[in-house]
C-alpha positions in Angstrom: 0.0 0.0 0.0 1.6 3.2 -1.1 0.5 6.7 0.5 0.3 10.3 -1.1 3.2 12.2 -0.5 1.6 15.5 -0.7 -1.1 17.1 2.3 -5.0 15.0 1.4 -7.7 16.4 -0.5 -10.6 17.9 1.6 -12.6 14.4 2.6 -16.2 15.3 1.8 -19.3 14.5 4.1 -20.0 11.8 2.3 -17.1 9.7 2.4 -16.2 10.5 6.3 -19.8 9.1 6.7 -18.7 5.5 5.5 -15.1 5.5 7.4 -16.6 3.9 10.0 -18.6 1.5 8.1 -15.0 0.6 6.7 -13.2 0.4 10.1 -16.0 -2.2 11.2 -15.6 -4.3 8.7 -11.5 -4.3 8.6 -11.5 -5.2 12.5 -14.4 -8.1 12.1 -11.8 -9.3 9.6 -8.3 -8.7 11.4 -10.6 -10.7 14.1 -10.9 -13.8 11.5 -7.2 -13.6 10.9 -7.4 -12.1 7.8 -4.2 -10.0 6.6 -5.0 -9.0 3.1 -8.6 -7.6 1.5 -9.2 -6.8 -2.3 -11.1 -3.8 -2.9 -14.0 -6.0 -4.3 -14.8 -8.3 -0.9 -14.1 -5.0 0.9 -16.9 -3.5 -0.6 -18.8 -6.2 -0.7 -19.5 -6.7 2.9 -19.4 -2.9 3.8 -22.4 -2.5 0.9 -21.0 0.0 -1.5 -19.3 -0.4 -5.3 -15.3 -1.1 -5.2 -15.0 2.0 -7.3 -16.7 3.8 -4.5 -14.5 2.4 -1.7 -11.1 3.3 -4.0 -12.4 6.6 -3.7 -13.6 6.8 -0.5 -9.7 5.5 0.1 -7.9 7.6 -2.1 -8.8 10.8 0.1 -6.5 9.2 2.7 -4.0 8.3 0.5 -4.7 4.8 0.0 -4.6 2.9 -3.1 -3.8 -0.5 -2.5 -1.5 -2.7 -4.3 -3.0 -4.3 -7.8 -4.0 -7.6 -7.7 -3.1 -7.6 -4.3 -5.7 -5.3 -2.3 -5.5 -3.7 1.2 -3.4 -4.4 4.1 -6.1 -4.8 6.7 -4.3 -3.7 9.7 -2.4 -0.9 8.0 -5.9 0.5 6.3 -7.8 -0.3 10.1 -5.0 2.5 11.6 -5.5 5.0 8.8 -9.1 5.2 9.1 -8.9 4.9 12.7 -6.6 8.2 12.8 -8.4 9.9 10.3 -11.3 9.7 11.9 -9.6 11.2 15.5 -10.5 7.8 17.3 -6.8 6.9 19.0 -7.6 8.7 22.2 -10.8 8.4 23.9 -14.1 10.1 23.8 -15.7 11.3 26.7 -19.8 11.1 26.1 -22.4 13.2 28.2 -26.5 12.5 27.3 -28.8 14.2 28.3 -32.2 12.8 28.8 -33.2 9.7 31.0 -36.1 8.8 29.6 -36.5 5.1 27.7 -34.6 6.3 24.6 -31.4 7.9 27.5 -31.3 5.0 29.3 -31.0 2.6 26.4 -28.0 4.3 25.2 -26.7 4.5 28.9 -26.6 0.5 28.9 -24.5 0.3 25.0 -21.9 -1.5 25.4 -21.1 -0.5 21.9 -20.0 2.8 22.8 -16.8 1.5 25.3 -15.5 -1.2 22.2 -15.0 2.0 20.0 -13.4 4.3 21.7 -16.3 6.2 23.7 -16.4 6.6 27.3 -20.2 7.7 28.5 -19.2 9.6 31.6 -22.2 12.3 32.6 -25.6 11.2 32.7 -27.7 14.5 32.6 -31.4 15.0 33.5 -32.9 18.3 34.7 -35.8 16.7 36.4 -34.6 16.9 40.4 -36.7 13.3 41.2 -33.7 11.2 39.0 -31.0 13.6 39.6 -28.8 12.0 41.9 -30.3 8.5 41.2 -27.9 5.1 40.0 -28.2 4.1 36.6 -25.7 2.1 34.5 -22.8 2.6 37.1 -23.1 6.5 36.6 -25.0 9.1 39.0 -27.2 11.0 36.8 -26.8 15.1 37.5 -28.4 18.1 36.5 -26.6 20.7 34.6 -24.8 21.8 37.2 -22.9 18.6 37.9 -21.7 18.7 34.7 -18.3 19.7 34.3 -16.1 18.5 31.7 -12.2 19.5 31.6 -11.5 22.9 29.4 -8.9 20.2 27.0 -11.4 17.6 27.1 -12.9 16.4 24.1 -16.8 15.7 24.7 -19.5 14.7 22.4 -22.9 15.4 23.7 -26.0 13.2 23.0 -30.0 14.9 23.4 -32.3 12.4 24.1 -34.9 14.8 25.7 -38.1 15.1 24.4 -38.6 17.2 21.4 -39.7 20.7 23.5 -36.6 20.2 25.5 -34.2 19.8 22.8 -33.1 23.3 22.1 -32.4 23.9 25.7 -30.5 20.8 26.4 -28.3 21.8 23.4 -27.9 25.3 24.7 -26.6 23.7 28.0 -24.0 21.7 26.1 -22.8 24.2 23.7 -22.5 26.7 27.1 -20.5 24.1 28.2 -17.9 24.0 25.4 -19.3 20.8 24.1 -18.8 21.1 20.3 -20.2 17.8 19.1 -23.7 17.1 19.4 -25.8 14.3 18.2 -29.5 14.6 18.4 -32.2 12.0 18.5 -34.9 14.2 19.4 -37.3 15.6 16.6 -36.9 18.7 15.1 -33.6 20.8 13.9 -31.6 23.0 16.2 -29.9 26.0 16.2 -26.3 26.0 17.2 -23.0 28.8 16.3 -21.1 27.7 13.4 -18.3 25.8 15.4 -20.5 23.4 16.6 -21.0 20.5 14.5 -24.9 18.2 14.9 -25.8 15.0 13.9 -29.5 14.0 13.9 -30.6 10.7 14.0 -34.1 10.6 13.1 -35.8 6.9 13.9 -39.4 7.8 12.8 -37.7 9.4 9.1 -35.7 5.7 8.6 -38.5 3.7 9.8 -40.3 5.4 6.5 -37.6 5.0 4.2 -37.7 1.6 5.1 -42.1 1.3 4.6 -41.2 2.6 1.0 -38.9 0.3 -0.2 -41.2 -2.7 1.4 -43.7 -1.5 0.1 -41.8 -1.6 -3.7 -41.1 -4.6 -3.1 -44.3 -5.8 -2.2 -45.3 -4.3 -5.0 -42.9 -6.1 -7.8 -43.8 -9.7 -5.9 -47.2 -9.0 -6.2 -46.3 -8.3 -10.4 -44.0 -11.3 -10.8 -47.0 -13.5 -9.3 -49.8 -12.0 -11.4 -47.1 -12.3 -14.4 -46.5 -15.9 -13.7 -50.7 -16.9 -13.5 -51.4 -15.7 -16.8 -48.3 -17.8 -18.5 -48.7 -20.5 -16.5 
């Protein structure tokens, strides 16, 4: 695998949104023992075309070797710097309602590189309470580090959104990802993800029904040559 000499492109939203898609497959196969990937099975079991993926790759200098593919440790440590994950992540979410306290209980976060250490509520009946190791606190018992680099995750219900994120950004919290509904309004240094359940859930609806659709076809097709 050779690497650009020269400083890399801009990476564009886009491709930064499949890195990590990337990095999970490349550690389920250094898990398997596998040393070496072609482009083709790489982007086979992460979903996209291989002339995607060499793309996606080229931004951080990667191309490869030909008819050899990718070293999958070596590519595993490039994404895994590009994408700022060496160190660890400290996590505060706000909102213990069903949807908070799931996300207190992943154990996904901890196995890639994100530490959940505040559990925030404002309501003063669970601050103070046990849940998930943690003590969950109001606003005021959170208090990250000035150098300390914190992503911040709303799930309050939708009227308590913009506040919650308010909080955060007051805070020096830079990074936010949202679950609740509805957009908020942040300065232009602080960067938001939403994840909208209710808007997948949809996408998904329309593409059963499509396919319900086409079975439906092929079997009315296939009783009038039959």
């Amino acid at each position: 695998m050779t690497n650009a000499p020269t400083s890399r492109r801009e990476i564009p939203d886009a491709t930064v949104a499949r890195l990590p898609v990337y990095l999970r497959v490349l550690r389920a196969l250094s898990g398997r023992g596998v040393e070496v990937v072609s482009s083709e099975e790489l982007a086979d079991a992460a979903g996209v075309r291989s002339s995607g993926l060499r793309k996606d790759l080229s931004f951080l200098g990667s191309y490869g070797v030909r008819g050899v593919g990718y070293d999958v440790e070596r590519l595993s440590d490039e994404i895994t710097r590009e994408l700022g994950l060496q160190g660890e992540f400290a996590v505060a979410i706000v909102g213990m309602g069903n949807l908070g306290r799931a996300l207190a209980d992943y154990s996904g976060f901890s196995t890639r590189g994100f530490s959940v250490r505040w559990l925030i509520d404002t309501d003063p009946q669970l601050a103070g309470t046990q849940l998930s190791t943690l003590t969950v606190v109001d606003f005021d018992g959170f208090r990250p580090a000035a150098d300390e680099s914190v992503i911040g995750v709303i799930a309050t219900p939708p009227h308590a959104a913009q506040s919650a994120c308010d909080e955060l950004v007051a805070r020096g919290v830079r990074s936010i990802l949202n679950f609740a509904a509805g957009q908020l309004t942040v300065p232009d240094t602080v960067a938001v993800r939403r994840v909208d359940l209710a808007t997948e859930l949809q996408i998904l609806a329309f593409h059963e029904q499509r396919a319900r659709a086409e079975l439906v076809s092929a079997d009315s097709l296939t009783e009038v040559t039959s």
